[in-house]
DRENGUMI-971355 format. One line per 10 residues: number of its first residue (from 1); their letters; for each residue x, y, z of N, C-alpha, C, CB. Coordinates in steps of 0.2 Angstrom, whole numbers, plus 5000, padded with zeros to 4 digits. Glycine has a CB too. Example, Ala and Ser with C-alpha at 12.3 -4.5 7.8 and 13.67 -1.06 7.14 Angstrom:
2
1 = AS = 5066,4972,5039,5062,4978,5039,5066,4984,5039,5057,4978,5045 | 5064,4989,5035,5068,4995,5036,5064,5000,5039,5070,4997,5029
//
This chain:
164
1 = XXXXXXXXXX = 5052,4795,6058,5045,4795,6058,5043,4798,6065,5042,4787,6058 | 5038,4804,6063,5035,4807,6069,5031,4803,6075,5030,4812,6067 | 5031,4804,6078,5026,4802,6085,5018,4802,6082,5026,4809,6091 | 5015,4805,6079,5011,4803,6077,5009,4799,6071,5010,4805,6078 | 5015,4801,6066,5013,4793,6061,5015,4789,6064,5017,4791,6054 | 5018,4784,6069,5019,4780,6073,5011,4779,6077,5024,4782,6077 | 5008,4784,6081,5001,4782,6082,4999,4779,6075,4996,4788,6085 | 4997,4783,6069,4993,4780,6066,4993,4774,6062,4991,4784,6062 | 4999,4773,6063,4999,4765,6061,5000,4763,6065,5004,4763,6057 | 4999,4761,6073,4997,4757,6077,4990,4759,6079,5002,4755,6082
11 = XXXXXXXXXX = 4989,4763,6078,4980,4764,6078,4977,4757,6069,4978,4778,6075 | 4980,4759,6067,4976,4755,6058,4979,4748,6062,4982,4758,6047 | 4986,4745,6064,4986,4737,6069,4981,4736,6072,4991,4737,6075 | 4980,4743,6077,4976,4739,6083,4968,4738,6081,4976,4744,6090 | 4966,4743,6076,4961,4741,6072,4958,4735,6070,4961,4743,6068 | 4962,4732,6066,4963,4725,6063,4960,4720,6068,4971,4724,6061 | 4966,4722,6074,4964,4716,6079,4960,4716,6084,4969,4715,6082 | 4958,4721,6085,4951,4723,6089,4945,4720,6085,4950,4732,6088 | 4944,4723,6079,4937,4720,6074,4940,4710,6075,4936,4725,6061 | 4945,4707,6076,4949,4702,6075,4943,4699,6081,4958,4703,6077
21 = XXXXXXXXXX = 4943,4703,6087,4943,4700,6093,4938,4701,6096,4947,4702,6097 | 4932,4705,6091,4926,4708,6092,4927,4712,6099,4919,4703,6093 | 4930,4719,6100,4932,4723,6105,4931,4730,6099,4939,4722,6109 | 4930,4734,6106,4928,4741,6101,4935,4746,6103,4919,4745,6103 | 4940,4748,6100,4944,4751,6098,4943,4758,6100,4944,4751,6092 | 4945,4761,6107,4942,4766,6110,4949,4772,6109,4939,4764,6118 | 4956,4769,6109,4961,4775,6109,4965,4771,6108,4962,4779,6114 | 4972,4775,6105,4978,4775,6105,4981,4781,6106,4981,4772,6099 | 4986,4780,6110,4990,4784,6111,4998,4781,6110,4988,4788,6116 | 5005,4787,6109,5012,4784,6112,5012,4790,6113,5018,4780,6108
31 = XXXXXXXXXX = 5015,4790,6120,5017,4794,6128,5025,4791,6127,5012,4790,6137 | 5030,4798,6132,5034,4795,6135,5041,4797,6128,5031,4788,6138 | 5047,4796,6131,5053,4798,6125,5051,4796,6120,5060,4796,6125 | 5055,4797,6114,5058,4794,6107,5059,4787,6109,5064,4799,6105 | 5065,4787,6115,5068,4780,6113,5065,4775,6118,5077,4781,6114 | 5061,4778,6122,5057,4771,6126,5051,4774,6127,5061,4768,6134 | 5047,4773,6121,5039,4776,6122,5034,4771,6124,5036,4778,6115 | 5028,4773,6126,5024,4767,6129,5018,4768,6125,5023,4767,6137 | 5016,4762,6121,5010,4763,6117,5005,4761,6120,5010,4760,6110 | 4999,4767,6122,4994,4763,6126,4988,4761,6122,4992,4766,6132
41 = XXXXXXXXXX = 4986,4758,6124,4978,4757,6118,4973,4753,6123,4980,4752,6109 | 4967,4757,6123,4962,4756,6126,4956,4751,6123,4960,4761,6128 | 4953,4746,6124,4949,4744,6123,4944,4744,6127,4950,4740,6121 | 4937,4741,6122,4930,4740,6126,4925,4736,6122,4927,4747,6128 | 4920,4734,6126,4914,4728,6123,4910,4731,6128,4914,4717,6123 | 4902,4728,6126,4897,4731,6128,4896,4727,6135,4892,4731,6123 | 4899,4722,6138,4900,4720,6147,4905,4722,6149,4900,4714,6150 | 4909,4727,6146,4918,4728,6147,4921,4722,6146,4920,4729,6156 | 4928,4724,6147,4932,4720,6146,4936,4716,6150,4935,4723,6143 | 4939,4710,6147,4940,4706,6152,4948,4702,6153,4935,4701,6151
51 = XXXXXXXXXX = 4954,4704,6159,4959,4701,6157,4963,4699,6150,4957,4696,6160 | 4959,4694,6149,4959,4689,6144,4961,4693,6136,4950,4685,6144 | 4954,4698,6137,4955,4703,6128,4960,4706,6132,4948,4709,6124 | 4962,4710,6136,4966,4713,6136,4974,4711,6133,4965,4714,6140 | 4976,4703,6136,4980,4700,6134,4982,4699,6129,4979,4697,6135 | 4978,4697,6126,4977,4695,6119,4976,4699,6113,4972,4691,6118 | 4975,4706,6114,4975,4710,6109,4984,4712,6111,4969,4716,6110 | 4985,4713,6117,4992,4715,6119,4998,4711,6115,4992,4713,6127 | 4995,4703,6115,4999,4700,6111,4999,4701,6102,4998,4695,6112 | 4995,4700,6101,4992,4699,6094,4994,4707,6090,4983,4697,6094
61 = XXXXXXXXXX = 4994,4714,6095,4997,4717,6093,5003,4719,6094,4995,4719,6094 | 5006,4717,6098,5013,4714,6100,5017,4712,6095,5013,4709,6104 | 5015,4705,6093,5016,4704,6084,5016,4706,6076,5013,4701,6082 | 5011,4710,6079,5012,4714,6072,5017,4718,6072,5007,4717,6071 | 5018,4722,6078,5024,4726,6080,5029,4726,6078,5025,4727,6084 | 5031,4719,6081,5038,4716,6079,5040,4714,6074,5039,4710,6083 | 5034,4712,6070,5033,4710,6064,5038,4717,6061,5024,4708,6061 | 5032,4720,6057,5033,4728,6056,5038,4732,6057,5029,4731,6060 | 5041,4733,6064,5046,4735,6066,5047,4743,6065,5052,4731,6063 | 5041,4747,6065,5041,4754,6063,5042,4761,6069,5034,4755,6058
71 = XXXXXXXXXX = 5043,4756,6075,5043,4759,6081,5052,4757,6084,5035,4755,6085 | 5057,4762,6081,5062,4759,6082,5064,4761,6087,5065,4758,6077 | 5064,4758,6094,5066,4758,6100,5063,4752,6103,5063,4765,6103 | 5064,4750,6110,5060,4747,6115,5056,4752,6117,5065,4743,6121 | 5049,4749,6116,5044,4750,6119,5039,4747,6124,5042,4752,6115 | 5036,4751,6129,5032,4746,6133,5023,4747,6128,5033,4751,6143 | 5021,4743,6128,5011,4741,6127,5009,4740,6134,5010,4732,6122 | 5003,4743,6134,5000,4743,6137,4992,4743,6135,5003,4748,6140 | 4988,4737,6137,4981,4738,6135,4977,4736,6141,4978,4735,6128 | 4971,4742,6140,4966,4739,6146,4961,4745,6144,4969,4739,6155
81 = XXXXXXXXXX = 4956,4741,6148,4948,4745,6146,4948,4753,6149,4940,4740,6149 | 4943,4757,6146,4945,4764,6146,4944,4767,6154,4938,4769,6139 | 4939,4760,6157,4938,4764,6164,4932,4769,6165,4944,4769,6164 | 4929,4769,6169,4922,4769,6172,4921,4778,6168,4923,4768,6183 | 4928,4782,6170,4930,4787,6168,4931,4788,6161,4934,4789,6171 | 4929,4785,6156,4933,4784,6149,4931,4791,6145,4930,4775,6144 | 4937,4790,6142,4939,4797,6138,4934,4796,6133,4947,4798,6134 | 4932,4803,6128,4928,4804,6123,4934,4807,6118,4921,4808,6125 | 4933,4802,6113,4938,4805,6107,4934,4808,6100,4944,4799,6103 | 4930,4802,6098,4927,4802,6091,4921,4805,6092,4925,4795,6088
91 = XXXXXXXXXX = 4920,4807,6087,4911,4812,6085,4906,4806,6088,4909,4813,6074 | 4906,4799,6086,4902,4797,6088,4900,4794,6096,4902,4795,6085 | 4906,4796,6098,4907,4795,6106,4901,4801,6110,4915,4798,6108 | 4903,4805,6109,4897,4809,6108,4890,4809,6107,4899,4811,6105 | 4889,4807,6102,4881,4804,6101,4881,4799,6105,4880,4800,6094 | 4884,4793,6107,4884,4787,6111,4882,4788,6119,4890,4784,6109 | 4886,4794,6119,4886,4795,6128,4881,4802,6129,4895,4798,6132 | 4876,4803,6124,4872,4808,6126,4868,4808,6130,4869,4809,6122 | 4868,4810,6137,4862,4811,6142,4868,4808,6148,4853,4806,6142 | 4874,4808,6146,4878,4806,6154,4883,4812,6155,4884,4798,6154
101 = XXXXXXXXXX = 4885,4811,6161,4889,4818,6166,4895,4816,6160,4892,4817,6178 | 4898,4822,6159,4903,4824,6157,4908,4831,6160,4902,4825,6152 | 4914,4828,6160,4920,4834,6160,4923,4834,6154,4926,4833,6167 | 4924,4841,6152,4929,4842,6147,4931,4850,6147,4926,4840,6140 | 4937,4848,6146,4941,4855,6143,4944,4857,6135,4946,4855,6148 | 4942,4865,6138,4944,4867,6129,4953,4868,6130,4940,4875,6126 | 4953,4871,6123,4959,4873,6122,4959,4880,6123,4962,4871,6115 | 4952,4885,6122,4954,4891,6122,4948,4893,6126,4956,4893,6116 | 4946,4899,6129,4940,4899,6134,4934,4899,6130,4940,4907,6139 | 4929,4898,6133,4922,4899,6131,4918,4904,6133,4919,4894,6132
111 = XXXXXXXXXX = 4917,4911,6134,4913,4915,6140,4918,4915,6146,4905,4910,6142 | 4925,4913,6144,4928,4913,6149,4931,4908,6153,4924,4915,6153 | 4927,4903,6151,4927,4896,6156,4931,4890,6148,4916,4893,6159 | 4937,4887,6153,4937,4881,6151,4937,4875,6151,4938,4880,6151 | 4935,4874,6157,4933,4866,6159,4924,4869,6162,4941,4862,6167 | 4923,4861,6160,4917,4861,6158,4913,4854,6163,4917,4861,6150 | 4906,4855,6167,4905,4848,6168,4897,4848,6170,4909,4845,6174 | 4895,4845,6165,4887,4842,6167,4886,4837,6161,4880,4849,6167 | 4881,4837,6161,4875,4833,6156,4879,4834,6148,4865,4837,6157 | 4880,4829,6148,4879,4828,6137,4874,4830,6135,4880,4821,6133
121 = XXXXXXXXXX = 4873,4835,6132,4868,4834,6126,4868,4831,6120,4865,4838,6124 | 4874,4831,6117,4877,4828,6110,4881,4832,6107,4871,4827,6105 | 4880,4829,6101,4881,4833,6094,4880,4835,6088,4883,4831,6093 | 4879,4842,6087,4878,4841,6080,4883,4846,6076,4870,4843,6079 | 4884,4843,6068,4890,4845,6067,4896,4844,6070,4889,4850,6067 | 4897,4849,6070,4907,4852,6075,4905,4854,6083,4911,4864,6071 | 4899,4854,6084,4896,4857,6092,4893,4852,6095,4891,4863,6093 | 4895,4852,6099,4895,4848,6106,4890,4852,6113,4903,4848,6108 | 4884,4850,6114,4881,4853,6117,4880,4850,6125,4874,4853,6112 | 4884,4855,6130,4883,4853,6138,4879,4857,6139,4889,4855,6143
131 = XXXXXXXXXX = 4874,4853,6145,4872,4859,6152,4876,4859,6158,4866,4857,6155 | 4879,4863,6159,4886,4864,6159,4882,4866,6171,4890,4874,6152 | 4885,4863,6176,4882,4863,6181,4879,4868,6184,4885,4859,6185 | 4885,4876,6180,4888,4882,6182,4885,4886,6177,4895,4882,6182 | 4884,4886,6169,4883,4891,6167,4878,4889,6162,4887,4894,6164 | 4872,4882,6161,4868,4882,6158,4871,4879,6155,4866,4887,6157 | 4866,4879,6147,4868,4876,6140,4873,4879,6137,4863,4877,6137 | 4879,4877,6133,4886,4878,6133,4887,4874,6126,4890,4876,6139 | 4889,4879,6118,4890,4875,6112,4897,4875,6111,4886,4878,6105 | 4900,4871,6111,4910,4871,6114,4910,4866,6104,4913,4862,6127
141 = XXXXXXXXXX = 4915,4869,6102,4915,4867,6095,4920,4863,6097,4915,4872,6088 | 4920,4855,6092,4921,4848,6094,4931,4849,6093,4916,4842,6087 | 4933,4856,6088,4938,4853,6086,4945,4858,6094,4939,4856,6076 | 4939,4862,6094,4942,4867,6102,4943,4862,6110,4935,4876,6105 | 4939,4855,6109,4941,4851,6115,4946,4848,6116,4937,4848,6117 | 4950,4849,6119,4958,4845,6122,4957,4838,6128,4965,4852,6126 | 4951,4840,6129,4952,4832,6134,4942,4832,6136,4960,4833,6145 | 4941,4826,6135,4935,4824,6137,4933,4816,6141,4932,4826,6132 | 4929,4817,6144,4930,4810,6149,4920,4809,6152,4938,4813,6157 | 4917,4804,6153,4913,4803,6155,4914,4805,6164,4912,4797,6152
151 = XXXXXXXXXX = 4910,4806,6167,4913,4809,6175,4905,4802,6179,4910,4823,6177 | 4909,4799,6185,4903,4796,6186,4899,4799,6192,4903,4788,6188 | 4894,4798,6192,4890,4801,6197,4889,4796,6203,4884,4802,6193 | 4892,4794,6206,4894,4788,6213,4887,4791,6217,4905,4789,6218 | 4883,4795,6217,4879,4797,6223,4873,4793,6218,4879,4806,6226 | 4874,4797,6212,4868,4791,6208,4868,4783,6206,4867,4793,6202 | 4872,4782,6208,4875,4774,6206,4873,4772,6213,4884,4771,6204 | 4875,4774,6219,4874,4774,6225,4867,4769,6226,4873,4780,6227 | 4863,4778,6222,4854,4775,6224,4851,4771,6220,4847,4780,6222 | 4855,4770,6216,4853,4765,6209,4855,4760,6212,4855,4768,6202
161 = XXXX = 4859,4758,6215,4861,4750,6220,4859,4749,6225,4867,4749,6221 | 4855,4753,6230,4854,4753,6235,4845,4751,6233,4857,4761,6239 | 4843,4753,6227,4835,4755,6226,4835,4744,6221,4834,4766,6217 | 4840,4744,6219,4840,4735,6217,4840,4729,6222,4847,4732,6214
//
């Protein structure tokens, strides 16, 4: 079994147990050899997440695993929330984080440029609309981006805690 039918059936586990635990299902990945891979999988709720879910999806997914047994090596689990910095995967991630700083890079240049960082505008369709800090408004098609990630803005959180 490839590396990725392996994700997608602990992606379809960790589903289950997520909607299980009322957490929202932000990634899976498995990293690392064949024979000792590390499945990580990110979760999130709308106050972040807490110890506790982390635990407990770790476990509950854990079981099923073991149960299942389709992951045939020792493997390490690893879950915890996506992080201040959390990756953008799905189309609707996109919609969701529309109007916050982003970095993302393509797979192949745009005008030149591959990495990319300003303002989300969204989505529509396959395109993904930045104002990009350096070249303006920038339509980067959804299937050409290899990594994307919310970027925080610490000088605006700054004023915005300093102004409370």
């Amino acid at each position: 079994m490839g590396a990725s039918s392996v994700e997608e059936r602990v992606r379809a586990v960790t589903e289950q147990v997520a909607i299980d635990h009322g957490v929202e299902l932000v990634h899976v990945e498995v990293a690392g050899p064949d024979n000792k891979p590390i499945v990580r999988i990110f979760i999130d709720k709308p106050n972040g997440v807490t110890h506790e879910d982390c635990s407990e999806v770790s476990f509950h997914v854990g079981t099923v695993l073991d149960v299942e047994d389709f992951i045939h090596a020792s493997y390490t689990l690893e879950v915890s929330s996506p992080g201040l910095e959390r990756g953008l995967y799905k189309r609707n991630d996109y919609e969701r984080f529309a109007g916050n700083l982003v970095k993302i890079k393509t797979r192949n240049p745009i005008s030149g440029q591959r990495n990319f960082r300003g303002q989300l505008i969204g989505i529509s369709g396959d395109t993904v609309a930045v104002e990009d800090r350096t070249s303006g408004r920038v339509l980067i098609p959804f299937d050409s981006i290899s990594k994307a990630n919310l970027e925080m803005d610490f000088e605006q959180e700054l004023r915005r805690a300093r102004a409370n």
